[in-house]
LOMIKE-807880 format. One line per field, with one value per residue: residue in one letter; residue number from 0; x negated, y, z negated of N, C-alpha, C in turn. Coordinates in steps of 0.2 Angstrom, whole numbers, plus 5000, padded with zeros to 4 digits. Atoms other than C-alpha are relative to their C-alpha. Layout:
<nodes>
aa <- [A/...]
i <- [NUM/...]
n_u <- [X/...]
n_v <- [Y/...]
n_w <- [Z/...]
ca_u <- [X/...]
ca_v <- [Y/...]
ca_w <- [Z/...]
c_u <- [X/...]
c_v <- [Y/...]
c_w <- [Z/...]
</nodes>
This chain:
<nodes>
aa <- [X/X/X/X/X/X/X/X/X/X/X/X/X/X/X/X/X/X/X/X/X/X/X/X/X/X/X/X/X/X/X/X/X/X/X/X/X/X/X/X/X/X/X/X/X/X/X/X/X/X/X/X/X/X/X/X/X/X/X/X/X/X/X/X/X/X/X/X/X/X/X/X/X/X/X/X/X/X/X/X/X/X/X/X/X/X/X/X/X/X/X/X/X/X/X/X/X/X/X/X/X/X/X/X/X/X/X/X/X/X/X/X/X/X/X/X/X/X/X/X/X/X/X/X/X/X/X/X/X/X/X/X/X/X/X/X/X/X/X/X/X/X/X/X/X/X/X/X/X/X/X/X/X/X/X/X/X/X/X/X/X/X/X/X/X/X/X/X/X/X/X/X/X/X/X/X/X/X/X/X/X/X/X/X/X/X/X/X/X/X/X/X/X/X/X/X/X/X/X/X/X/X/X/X/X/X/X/X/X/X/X/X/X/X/X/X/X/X/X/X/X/X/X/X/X/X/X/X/X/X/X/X/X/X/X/X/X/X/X/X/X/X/X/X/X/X/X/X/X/X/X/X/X/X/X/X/X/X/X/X/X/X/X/X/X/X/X/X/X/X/X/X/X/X/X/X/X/X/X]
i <- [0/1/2/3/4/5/6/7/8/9/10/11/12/13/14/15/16/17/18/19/20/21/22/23/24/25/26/27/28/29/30/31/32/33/34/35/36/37/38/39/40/41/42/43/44/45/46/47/48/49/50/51/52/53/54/55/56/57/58/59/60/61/62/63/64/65/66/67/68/69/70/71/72/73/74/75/76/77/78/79/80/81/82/83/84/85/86/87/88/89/90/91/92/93/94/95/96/97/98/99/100/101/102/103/104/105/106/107/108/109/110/111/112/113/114/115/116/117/118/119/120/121/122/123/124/125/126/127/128/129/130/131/132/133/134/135/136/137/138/139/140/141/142/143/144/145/146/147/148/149/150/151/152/153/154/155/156/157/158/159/160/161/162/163/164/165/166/167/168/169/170/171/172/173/174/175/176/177/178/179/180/181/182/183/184/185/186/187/188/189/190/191/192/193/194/195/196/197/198/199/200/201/202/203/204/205/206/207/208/209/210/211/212/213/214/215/216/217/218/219/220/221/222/223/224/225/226/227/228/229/230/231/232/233/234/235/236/237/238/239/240/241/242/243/244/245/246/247/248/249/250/251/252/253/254/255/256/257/258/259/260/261/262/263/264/265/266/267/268/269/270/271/272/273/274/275/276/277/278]
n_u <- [4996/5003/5000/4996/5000/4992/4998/5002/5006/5002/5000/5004/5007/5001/5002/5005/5003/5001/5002/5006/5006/5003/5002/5006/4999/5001/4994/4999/4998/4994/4996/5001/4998/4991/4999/5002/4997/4993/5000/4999/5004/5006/4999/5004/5005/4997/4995/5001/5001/4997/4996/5003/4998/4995/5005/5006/4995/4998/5005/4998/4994/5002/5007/5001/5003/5005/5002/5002/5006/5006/5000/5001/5007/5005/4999/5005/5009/5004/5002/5003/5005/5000/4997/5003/5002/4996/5000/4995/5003/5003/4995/4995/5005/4998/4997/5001/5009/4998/4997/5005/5000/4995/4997/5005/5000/4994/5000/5006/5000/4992/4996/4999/4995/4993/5001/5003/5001/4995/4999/5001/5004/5006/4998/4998/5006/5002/4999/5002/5007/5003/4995/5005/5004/4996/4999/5007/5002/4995/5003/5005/5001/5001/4995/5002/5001/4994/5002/5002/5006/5004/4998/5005/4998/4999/4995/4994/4999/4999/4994/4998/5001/4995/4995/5001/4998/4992/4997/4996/4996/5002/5004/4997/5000/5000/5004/5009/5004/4998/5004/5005/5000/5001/5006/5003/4999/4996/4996/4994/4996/5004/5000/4995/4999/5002/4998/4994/4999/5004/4995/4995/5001/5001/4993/4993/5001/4999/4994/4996/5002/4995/4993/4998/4998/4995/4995/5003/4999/5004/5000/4994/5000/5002/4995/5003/5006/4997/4999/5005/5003/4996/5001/5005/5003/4997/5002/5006/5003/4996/5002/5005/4999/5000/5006/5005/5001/5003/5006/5002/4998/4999/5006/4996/5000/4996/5000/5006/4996/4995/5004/5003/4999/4998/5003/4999/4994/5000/5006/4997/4996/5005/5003/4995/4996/4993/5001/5003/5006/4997/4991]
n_v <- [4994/4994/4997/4997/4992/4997/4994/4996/5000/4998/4990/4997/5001/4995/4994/5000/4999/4993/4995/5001/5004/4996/4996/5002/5004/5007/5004/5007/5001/4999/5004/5004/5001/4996/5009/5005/4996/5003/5006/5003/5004/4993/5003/5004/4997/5002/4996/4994/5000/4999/4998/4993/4997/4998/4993/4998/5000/4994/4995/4997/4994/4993/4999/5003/4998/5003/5008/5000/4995/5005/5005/4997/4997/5006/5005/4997/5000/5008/5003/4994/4996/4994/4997/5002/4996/4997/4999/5004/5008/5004/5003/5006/5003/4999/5005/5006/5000/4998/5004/5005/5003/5001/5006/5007/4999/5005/5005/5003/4999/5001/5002/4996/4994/5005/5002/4996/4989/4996/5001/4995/4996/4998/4996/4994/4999/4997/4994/4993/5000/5000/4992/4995/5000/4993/4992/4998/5001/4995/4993/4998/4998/4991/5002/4996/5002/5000/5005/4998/4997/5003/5005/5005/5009/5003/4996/5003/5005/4997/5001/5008/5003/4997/5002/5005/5000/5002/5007/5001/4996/4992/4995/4995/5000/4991/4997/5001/4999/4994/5000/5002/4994/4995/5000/4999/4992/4999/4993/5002/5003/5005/5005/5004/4999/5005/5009/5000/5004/5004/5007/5002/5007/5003/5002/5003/5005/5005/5002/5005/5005/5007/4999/5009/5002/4999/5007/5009/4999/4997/4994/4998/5002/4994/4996/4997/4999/4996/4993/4995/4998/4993/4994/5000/4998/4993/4997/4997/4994/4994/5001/4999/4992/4998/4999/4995/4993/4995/5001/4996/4993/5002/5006/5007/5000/5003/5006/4999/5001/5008/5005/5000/5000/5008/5004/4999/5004/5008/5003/4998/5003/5007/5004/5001/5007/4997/5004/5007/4996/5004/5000]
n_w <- [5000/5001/5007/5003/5001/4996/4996/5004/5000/4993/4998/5003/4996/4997/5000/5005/4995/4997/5006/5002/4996/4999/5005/5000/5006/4999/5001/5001/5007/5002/5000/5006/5007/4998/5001/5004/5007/4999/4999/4994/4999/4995/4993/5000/4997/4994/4999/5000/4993/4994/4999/4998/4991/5001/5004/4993/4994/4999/4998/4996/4996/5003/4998/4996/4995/4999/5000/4992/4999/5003/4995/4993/4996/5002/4996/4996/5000/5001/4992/4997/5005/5001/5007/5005/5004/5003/5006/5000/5001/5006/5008/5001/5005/5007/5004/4999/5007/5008/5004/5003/5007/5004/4999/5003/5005/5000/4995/5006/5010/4998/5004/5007/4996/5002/5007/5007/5001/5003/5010/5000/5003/4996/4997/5006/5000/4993/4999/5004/4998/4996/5003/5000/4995/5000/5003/5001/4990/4998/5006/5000/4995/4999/4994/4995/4992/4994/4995/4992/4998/5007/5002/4999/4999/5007/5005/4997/5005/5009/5000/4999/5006/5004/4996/5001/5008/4999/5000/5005/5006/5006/5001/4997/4994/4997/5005/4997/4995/5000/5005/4992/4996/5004/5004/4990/5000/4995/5000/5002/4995/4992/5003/5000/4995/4996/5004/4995/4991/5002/5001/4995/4998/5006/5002/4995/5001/5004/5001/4995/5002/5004/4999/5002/5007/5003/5001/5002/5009/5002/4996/4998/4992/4997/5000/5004/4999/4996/5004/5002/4997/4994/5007/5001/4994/5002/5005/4998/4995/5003/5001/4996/5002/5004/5004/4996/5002/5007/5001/4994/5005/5005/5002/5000/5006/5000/4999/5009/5006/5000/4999/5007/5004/4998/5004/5008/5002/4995/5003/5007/5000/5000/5007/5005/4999/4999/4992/4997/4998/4994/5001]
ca_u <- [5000/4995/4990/5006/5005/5023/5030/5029/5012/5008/5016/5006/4989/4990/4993/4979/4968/4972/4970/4955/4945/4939/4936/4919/4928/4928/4944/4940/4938/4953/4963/4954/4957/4976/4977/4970/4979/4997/4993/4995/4983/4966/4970/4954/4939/4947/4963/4955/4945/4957/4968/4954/4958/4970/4959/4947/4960/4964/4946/4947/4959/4955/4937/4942/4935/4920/4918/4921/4909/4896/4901/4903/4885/4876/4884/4877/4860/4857/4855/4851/4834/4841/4854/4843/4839/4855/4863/4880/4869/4857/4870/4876/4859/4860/4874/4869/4852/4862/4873/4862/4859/4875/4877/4862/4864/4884/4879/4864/4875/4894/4898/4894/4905/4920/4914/4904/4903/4921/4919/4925/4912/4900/4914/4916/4897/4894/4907/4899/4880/4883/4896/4879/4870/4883/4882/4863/4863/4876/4867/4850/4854/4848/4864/4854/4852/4864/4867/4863/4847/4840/4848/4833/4832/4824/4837/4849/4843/4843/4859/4864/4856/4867/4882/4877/4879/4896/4897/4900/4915/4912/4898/4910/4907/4909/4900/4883/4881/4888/4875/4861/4864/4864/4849/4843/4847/4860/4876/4892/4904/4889/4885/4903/4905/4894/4897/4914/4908/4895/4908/4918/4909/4904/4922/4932/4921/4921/4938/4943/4932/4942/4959/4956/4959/4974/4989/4977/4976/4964/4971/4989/5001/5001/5018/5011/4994/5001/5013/4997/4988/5000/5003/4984/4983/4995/4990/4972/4972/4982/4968/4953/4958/4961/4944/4934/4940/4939/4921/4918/4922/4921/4906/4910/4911/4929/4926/4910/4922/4935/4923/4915/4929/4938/4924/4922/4941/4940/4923/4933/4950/4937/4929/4945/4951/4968/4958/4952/4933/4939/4957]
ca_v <- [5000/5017/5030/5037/5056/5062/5076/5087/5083/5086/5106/5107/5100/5110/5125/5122/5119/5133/5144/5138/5132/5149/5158/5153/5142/5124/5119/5100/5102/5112/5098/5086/5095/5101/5080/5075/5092/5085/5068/5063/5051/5059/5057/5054/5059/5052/5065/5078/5077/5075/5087/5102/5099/5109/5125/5121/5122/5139/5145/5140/5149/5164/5165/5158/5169/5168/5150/5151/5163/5150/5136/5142/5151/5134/5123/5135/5139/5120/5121/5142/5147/5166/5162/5152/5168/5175/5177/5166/5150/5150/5151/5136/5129/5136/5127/5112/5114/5119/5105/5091/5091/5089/5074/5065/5068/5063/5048/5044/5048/5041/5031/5043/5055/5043/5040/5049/5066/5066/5065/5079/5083/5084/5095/5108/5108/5114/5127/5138/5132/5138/5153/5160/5157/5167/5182/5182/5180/5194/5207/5204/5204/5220/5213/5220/5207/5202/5187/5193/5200/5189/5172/5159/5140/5141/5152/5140/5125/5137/5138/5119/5113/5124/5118/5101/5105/5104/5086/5088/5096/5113/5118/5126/5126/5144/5147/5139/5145/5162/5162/5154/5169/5182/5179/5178/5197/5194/5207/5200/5197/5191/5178/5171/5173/5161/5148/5148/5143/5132/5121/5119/5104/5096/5096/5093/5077/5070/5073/5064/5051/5046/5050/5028/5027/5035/5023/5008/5007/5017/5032/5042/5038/5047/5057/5066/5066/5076/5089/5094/5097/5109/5119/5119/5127/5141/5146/5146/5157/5171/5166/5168/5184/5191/5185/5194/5208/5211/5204/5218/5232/5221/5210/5190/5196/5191/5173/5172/5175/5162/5148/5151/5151/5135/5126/5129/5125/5106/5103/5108/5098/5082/5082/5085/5069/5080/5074/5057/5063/5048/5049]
ca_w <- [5000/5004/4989/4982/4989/4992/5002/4989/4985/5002/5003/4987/4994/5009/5004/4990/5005/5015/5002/4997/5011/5018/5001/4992/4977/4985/4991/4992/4972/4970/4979/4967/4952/4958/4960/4944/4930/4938/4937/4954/4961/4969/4985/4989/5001/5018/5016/5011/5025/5038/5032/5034/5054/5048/5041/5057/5070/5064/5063/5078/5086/5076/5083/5099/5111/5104/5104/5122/5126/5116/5124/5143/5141/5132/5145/5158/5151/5152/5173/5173/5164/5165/5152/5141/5132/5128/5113/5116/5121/5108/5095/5102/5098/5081/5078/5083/5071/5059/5057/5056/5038/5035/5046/5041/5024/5025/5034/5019/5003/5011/4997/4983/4995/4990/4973/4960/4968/4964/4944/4938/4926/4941/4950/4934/4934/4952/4952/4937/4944/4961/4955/4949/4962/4971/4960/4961/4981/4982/4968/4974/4995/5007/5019/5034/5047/5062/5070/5088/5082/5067/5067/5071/5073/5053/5047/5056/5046/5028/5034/5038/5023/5012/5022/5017/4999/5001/5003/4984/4976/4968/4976/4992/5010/5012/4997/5002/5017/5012/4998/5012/5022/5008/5000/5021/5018/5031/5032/5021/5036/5049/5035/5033/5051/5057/5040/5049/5068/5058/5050/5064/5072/5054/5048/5065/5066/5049/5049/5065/5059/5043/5053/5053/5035/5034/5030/5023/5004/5001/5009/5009/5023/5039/5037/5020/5027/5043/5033/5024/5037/5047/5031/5028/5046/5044/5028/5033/5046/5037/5026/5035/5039/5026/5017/5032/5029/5012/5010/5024/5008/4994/4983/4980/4959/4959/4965/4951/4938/4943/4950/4931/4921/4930/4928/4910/4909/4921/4909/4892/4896/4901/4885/4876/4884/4891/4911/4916/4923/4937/4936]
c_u <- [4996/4999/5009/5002/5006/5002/4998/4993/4998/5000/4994/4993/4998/5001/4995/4993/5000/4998/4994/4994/4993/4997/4994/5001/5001/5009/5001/5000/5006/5007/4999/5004/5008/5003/5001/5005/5010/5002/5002/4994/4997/5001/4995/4995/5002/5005/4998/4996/5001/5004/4996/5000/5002/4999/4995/5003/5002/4995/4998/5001/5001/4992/4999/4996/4991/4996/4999/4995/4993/5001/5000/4992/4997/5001/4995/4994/4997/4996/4999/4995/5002/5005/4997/5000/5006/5003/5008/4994/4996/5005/5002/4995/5000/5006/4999/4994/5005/5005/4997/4997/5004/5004/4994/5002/5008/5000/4997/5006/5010/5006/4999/5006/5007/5001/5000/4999/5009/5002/5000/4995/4994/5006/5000/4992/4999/5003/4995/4993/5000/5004/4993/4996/5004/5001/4994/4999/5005/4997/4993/5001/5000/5006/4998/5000/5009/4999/4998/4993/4995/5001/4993/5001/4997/5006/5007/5003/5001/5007/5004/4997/5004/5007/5000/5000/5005/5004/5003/5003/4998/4997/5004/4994/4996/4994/4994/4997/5000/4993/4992/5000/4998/4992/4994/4999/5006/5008/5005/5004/4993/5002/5007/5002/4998/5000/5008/4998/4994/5004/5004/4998/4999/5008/5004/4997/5000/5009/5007/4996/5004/5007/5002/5002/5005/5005/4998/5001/4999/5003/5010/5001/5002/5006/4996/4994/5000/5003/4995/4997/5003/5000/4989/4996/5003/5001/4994/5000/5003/4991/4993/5000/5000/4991/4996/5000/4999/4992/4997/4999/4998/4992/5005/5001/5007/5001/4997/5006/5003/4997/4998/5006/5005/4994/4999/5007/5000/4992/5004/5007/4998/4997/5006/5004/5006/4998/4996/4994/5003/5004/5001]
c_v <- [5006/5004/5003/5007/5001/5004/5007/5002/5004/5006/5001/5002/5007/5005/5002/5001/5007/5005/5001/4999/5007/5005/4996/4996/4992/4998/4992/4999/5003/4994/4993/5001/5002/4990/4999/5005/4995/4993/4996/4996/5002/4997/4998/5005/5001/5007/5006/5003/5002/5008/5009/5001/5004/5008/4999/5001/5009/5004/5000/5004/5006/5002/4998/5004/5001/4993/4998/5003/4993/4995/4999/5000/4993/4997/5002/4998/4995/5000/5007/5000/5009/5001/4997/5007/5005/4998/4993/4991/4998/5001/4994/4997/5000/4997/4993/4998/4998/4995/4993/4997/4998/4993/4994/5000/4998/4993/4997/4999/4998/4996/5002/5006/5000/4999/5004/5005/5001/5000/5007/5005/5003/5008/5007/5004/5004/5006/5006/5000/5005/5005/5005/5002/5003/5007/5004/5001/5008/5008/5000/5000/5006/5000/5004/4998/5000/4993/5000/5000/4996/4992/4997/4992/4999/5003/4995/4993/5001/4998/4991/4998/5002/4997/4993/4999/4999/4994/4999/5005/5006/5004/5007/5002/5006/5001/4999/5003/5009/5001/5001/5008/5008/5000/5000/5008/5002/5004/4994/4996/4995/4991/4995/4999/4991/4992/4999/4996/4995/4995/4997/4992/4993/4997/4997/4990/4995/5000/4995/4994/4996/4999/4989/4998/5003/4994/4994/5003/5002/5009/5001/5000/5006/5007/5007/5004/5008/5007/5004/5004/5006/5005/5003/5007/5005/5002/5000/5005/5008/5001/5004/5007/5006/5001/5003/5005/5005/4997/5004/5007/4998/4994/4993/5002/4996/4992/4997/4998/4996/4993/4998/4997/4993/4996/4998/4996/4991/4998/5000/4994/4992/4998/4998/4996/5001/4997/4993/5002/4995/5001/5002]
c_w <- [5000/4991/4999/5001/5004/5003/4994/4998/5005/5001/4997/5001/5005/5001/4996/5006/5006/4998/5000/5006/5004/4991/4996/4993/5002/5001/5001/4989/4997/5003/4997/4995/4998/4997/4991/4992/5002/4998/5003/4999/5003/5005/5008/5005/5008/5001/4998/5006/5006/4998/5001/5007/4999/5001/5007/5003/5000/4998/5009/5007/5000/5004/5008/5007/5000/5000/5004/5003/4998/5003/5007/4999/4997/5007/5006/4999/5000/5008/5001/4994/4996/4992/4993/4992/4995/4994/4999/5002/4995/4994/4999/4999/4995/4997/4998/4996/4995/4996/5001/4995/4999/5003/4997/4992/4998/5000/4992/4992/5002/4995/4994/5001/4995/4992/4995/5001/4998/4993/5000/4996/5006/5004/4996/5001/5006/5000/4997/5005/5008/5000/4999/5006/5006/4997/5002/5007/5001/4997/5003/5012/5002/5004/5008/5007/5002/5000/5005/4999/4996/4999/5006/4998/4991/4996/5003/4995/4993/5000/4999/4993/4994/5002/4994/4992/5000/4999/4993/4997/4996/5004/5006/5007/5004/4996/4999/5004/4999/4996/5004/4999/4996/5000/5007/4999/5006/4997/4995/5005/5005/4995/4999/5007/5003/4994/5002/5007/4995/4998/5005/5003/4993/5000/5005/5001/4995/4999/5005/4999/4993/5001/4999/4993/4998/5000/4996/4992/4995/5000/4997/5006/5003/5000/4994/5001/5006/4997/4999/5001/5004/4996/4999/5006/4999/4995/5001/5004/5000/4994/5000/5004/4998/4995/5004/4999/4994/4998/5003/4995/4991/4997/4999/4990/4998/4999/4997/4994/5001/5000/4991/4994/5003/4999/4992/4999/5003/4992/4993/5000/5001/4994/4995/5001/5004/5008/4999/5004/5009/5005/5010]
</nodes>
């Protein structure tokens, strides 16, 4: 029998996801720890997975003109030297660097994916740890570069490797590479900008990869799974635009304080027995 995740579940999930997937607090731990304070059943690595198609579909369609742009000029500069140099085909290198960590490193660590990165004392832990490490990448950047003018194939992998932190709960997708990028000295929006077209192949692949587990015994079935994912999508991309632009005016301190004091709270409710670290 599939896992038990109901309709209801479902709205709830995929709004928890869309919500959370662009902003720098970790929306696979919020759909953990949403899971585990309700006393649902954690729905697991597979469904969480899949249901961020949902959240990449409406990055993008949000960005889709530039995605086109990158993908036409790569394709091109493969058989013209002249567009080698320009700025839409090497991103499309730069992406393709940059997500590399995060597939080897998916690939290497697949069943702790599933397992023990999702204890929540590890996911309490990550938020406050990398909450700081957000505060500090934000207080001490000069936000000066560009992507046009500054992104490079080591700055592609600072980035990818931060991505790759991800894999577990807390530390936040956005929130690595936002971080990355900062402490790169790179501008606020550029830096979320490109940890946006960076996820894009990571996620759209691990997600069509465990589209096979849904329905099995492991997984929620496909109806629930589905719902999630539509909601997920149109509440990300209200989402997604919304966080561009106030990061555009605004520091990440807001998101610090939160990430800090949920952790705190998920670590305190786990000793006090009130959560299952498991569960």
């Amino acid at each position: 029998m599939p896992k038990l995740i109901g309709w209801f579940e479902a709205v709830v999930l995929g709004l928890v996801q869309g919500l959370t997937e662009f902003l720098p607090i970790s929306s696979s731990a919020h759909i953990r720890v949403v899971s585990a304070f309700f006393g649902w059943q954690d729905p697991g690595a597979a469904f969480t997975a899949v249901i961020q198609i949902g959240t990449e579909a409406a990055v993008v369609i949000y960005f889709r003109r530039e995605i086109w742009e990158i993908i036409s000029t790569w394709v091109r500069s493969l058989g013209n030297r002249e567009l080698r140099s320009h700025h839409a085909a090497r991103m499309g290198w730069y992406i393709i660097v940059g997500t590399l960590p995060i597939v080897v490193l998916g690939l290497l660590f697949k069943d702790s994916i599933e397992t023990v990165f999702r204890d929540l004392r590890l996911i309490g832990t990550t938020l406050i740890v990398f909450g700081l490490i957000l505060w500090l990448a934000d207080r001490t950047a000069r936000t000066k570069l560009t992507l046009q003018k500054n992104l490079s194939f080591t700055h592609a992998l600072v980035y990818g490797f931060a991505q790759s932190l991800a894999l577990i709960p807390g530390v936040s997708r956005s929130g690595g590479t936002v971080s990355a990028g900062l402490l790169l000295d790179y501008r606020r929006e550029e830096a979320a900008k490109y940890s946006f077209l960076l996820a894009i192949p990571a996620v759209l692949g691990a997600g069509f990869l465990e589209l096979v587990k849904i329905g099995d015994a492991d997984s929620p079935a496909w109806g629930p799974t589905i719902l999630a994912t539509v909601i997920s999508f149109v509440v990300g991309y209200a989402a997604v635009a919304w966080f561009l632009k106030y990061i555009s005016t605004h520091r990440f301190t807001g998101f610090v304080i939160y990430r800090i004091l949920l952790g705190i709270a998920i670590i305190a409710l786990v000793s006090s027995g009130v959560l299952d670290p498991m569960a």
